[in-house]
N, C-alpha and C positions, 0 to 999 in steps of 0.2 A: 695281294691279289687272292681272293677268296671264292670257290665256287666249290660228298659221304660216300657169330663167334663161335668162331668155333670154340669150344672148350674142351679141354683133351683131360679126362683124370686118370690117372696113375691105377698102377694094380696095386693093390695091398700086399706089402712086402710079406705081411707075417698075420695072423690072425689076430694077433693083440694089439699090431701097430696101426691108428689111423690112416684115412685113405689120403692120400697126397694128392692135393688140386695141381696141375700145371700151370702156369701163367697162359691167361686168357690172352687168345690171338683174334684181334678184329680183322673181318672184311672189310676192305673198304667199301663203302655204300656208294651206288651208280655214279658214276659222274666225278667220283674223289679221286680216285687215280690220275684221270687225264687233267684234273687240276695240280696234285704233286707236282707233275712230271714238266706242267708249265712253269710253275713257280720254280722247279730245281732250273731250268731252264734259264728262266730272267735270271736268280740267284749267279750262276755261271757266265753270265752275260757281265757282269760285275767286276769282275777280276781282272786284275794284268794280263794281257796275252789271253785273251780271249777270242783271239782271231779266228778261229776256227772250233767250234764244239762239235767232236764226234758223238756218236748214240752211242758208244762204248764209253766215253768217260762221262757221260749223261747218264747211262745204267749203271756205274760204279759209284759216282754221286748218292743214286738211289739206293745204292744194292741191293738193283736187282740186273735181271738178263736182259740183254737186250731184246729176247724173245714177247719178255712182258710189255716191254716199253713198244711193240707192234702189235699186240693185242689190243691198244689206245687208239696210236697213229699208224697211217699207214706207210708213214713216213717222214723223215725230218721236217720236210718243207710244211707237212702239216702240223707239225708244233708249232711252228715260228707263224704260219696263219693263224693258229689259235692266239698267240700274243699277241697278232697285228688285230685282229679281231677283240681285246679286250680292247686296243688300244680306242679302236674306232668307238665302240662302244663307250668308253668313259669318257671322252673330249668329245662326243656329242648329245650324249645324253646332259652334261651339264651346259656344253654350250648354247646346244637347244631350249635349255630352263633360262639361260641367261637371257637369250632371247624374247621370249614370253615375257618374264620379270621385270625387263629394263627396258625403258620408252626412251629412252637419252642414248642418242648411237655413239658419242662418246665413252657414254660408261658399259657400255655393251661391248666395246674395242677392248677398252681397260681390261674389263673383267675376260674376255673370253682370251687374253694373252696370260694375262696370270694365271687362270685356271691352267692353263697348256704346260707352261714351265713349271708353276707347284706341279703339277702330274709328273712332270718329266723329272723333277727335283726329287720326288717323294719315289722312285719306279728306276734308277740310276740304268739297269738293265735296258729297262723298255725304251729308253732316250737310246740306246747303240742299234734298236732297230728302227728308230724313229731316222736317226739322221743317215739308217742305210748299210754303217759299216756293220753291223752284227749279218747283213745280207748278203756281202759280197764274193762269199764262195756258194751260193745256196740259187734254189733255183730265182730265174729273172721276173716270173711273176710276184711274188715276195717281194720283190723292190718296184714294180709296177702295181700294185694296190699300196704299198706305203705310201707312193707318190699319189695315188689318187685322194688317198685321206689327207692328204694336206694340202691338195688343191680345191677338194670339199672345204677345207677347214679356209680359205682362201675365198671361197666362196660364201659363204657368209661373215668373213669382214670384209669383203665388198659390199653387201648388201648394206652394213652399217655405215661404214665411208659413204657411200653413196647418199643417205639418210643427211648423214653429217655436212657433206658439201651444199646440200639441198637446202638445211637449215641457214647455212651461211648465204645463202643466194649466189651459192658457182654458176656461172653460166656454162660449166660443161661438169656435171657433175658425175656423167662415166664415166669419162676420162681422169676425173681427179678419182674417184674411188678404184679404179682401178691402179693406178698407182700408188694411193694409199695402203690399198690392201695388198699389194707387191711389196712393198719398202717392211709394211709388219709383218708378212709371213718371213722374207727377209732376216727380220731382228730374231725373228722365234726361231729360225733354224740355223744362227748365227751364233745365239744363245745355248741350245744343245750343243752342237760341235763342239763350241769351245770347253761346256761341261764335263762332254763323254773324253778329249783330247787331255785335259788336265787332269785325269783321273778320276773325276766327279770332286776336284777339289773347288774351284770357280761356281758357283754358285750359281744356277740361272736367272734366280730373280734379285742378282745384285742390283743396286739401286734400278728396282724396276718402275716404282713409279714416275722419278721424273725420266727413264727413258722414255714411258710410254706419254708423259708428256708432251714429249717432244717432238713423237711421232703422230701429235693429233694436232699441231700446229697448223 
């Protein structure tokens, strides 16, 4: 996850001796800090026993004060929006390309479930607030817009199921997309659990193509 001197010199000890540079101290440029402090964030999200991350071992992570780390946020809940907010932001930004790109509602299923699990695969962190536990001592909206981005994400593989039953000639093709797109958002959050549960050892896109084979039957 990616989203920017002082220079201090020394006195001259002696009049014969060279002036001594200090090691140059960068400012972070606008906007780089609150990205650290995200990334230290997911980072911690990672680990065994990660049940709970205070802002004190989140400043000690960084070291720095918990003082700096409220000059960012105004508070925990707003960090963890800010990763729920990258979260929305990259499973839609591609998924929405997928959509454009792909005229076959099958391969638009395909593709916009892999995309989900590579994200979640390549982000280990960001899969424990996807499937919730990273939320569950933090406040309730945090896990009420997580929920909402995956029933967004819910909503356009229905639109494709739906596309798909319509090819086949369903004679009820809401009803079949919506159960379609039940059963794979289903798999995709089936898939995390068991990833973030096993340590992130279970792989989410284990044999993923002919799962999702299977689930376009």
């Amino acid at each position: 996850m990616t989203q920017e001197g002082l220079t201090e010199e020394s006195q001259v000890a002696s009049a014969d001796a060279p002036a001594a540079v200090a090691p140059v101290r960068k400012r972070p440029k606008p906007g780089e800090r609150r990205v650290q402090i995200l990334q230290a964030l997911a980072t911690m999200l990672e680990q065994p026993g990660a049940d709970r991350i205070t802002t004190a071992a989140l400043a000690a992570h960084l070291s720095v004060s918990e003082a700096a780390l409220y000059r960012h946020f105004a508070s925990k809940a707003q960090m963890f929006e800010g990763l729920i907010e990258f979260i929305e932001q990259s499973l839609f930004t591609l998924a929405n390309q997928i959509m454009e790109r792909e005229a076959d509602p099958a391969v638009q299923i395909q593709r916009i479930l892999a995309m989900a699990l590579q994200f979640a695969e390549k982000n280990p962190g960001m899969t424990r607030v996807m499937v919730g536990d990273a939320l569950v001592f933090e406040h309730e909206r945090l896990s009420a817009r997580m929920n909402q981005c995956l029933d967004r994400l819910e909503s356009l593989l229905r639109q494709s199921y739906k596309a798909l039953a319509e090819a086949r000639g369903s004679q009820q093709p809401t009803v079949d997309a919506q159960a379609g797109a039940s059963l794979a958002i289903s798999f995709l959050l089936g898939r995390l659990h068991r990833f973030a549960r096993s340590g992130f050892k279970r792989l989410p896109t284990e044999h993923l193509s002919a799962c999702v084979l299977t689930l376009l039957r």
